[in-house]
C-alpha positions in Angstrom: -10.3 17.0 19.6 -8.2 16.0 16.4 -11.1 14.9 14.6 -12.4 18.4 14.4 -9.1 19.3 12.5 -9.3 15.8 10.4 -12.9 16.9 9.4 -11.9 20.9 8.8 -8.9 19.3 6.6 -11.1 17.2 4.0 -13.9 20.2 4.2 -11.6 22.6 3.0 -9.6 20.0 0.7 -13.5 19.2 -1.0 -14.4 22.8 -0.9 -10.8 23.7 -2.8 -11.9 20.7 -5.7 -8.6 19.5 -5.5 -7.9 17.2 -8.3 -5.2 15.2 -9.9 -3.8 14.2 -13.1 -1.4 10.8 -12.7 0.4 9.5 -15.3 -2.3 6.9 -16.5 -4.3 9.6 -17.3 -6.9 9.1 -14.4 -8.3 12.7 -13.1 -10.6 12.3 -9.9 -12.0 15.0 -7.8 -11.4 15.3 -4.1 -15.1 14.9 -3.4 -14.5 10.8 -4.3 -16.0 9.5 -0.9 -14.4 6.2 0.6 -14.2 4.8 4.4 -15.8 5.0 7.4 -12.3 5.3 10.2 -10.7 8.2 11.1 -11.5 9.8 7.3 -13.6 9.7 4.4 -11.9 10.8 1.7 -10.1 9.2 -1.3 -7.5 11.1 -3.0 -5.1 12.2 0.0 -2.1 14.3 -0.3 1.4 13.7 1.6 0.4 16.1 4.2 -2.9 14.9 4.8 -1.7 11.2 4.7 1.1 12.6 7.1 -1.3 14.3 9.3 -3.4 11.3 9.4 -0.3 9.3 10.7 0.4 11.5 13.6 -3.0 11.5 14.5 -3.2 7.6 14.4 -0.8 7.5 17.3 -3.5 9.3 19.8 -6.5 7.3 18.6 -7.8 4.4 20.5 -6.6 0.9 18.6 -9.6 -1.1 17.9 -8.8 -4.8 19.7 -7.7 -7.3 18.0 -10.5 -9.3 15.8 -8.9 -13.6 15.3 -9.6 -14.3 12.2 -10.3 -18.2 10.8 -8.2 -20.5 12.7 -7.4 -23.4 10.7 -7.8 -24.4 7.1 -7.8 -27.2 5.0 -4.0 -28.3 4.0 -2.9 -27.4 0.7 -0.5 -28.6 -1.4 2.9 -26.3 -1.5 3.5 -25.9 -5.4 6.7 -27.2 -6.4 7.9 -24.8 -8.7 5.9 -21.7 -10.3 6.3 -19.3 -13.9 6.6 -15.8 -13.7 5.8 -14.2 -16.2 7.0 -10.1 -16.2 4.3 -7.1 -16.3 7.2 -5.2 -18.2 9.2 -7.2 -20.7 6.7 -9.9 -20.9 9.4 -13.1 -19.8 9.1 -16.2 -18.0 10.8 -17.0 -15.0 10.6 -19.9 -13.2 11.1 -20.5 -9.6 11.3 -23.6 -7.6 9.8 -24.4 -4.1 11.3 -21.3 -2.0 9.1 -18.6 -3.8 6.6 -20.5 -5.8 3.9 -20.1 -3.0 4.1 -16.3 -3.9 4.1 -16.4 -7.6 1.5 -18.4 -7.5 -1.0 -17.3 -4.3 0.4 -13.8 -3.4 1.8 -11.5 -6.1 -1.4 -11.1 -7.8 -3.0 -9.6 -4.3 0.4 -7.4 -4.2 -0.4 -5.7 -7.8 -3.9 -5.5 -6.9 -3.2 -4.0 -3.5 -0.3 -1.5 -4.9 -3.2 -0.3 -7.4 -5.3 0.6 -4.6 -2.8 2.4 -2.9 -2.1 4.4 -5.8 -5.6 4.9 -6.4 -6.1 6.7 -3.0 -3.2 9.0 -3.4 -2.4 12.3 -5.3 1.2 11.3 -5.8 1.9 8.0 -7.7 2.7 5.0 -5.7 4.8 2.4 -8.2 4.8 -1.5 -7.2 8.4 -2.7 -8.8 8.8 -6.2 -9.1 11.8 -5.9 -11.8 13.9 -8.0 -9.5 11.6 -11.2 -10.0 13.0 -11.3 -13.6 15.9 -12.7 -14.8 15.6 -10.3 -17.9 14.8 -7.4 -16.4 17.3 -7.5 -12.8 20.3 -9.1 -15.3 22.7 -6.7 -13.5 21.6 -7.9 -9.8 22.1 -11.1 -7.7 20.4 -10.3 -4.9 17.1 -12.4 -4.0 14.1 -11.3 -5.6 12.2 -8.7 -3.4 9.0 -6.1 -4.4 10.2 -2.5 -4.4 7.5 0.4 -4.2 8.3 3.4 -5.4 6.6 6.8 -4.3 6.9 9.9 -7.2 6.8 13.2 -5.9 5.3 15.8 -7.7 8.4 17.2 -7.8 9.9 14.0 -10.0 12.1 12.3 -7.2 11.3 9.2 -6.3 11.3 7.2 -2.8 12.1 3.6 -3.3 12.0 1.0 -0.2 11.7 -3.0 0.0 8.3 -3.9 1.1 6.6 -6.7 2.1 2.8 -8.0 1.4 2.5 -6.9 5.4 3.5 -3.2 4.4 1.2 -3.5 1.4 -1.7 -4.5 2.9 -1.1 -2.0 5.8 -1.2 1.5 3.3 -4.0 0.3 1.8 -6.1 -0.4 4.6 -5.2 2.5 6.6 -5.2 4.9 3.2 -8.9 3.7 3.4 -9.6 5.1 5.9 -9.1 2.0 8.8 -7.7 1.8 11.8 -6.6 -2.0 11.3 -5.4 -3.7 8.3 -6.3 -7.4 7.5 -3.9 -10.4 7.7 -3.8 -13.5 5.7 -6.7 -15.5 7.5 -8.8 -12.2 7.7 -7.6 -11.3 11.6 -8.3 -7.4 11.9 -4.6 -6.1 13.9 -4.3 -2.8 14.5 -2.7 0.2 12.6 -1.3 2.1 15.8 2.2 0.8 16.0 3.1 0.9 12.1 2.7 4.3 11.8 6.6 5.0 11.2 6.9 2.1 8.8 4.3 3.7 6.9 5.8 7.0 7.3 9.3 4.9 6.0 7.7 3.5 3.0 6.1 6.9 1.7 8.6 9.3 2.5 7.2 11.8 4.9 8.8 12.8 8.0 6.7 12.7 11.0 4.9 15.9 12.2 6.1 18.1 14.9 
């Protein structure tokens, strides 16, 4: 059974005291403890997260858990300020993106943060390309971009959605489903090569 080799994995990681450095300066041990699903463990490497992934395609999906159905109408914001994590400048946006300024990008930070936190490589959120300072040399529409640093230095950069963000970090804690917008549980199964995509690791044979 698989989870016998999941388990021997994070026994010998714990044992071996693995620990990490990342750039912040934030040192954690391998013994930090998170999740209940197919692991408990908090700071994973690529070939443990890569392991995981393969072994996510044999495991029973959970079913699918609705979340709430309806909600009281809101009021669409007409326009919305961005104001840059990097340089500090306002942007402002009208109708077509203001709903995410305003309701989504926070959880997208927050959710990147996570992800990094459950990591031993460090996992970037990029959102240069909301800022008309900062993307002066682009015209394309705004879009997030995570980057993934290797220990190595290189760096894996892909477009991503608030989907793909709230898929790692579910799954990175240790889930077998990630949570959509009205708190419906869908499984993991089937975006284990998007995953795969968005961190850089080719699948194991």
């Amino acid at each position: 059974m698989w989870y016998a080799a999941v388990i021997a994995l994070v026994v010998i990681s714990t044992a071996a005291g693995m620990a990490r450095n990342k750039k912040n300066g934030d040192t954690r041990s391998g013994t930090d403890l998170v999740g209940t699903g197919i692991y408990s463990y908090r700071t994973l490497s690529r070939t443990e997260i890569n392991l995981l992934l393969s072994k996510l395609e044999f495991t029973e999906p959970p079913e699918v858990v609705m979340g709430a159905m309806c909600y009281a109408p809101m009021s669409l914001p007409a326009s919305a300020d961005y104001i840059c994590p990097d340089c500090g400048e306002k942007t402002v946006y009208d109708s077509s993106f203001a709903r995410f300024i305003d309701w989504e990008i926070a959880g997208c930070r927050r959710m990147a943060d996570n992800i990094n936190l459950n990591t031993e490589f460090d996992v970037v959120l990029d959102e240069s390309r909301f800022c008309d300072f900062c993307s002066q040399e682009t015209a394309e529409t705004p879009v997030l971009l995570l980057k993934v640093i290797n220990e190595d230095g290189n760096e894996i950069v892909n477009r991503i959605t608030i989907i793909d963000l709230r898929m790692l970090e579910s799954f990175l804690q240790g889930n077998l489903y990630y949570l959509t917008f009205n708190d419906s549980q869908c499984p993991l199964q089937d975006y284990g090569e998007r995953m795969r995509t968005i961190l850089g690791l080719e699948k194991e044979q």
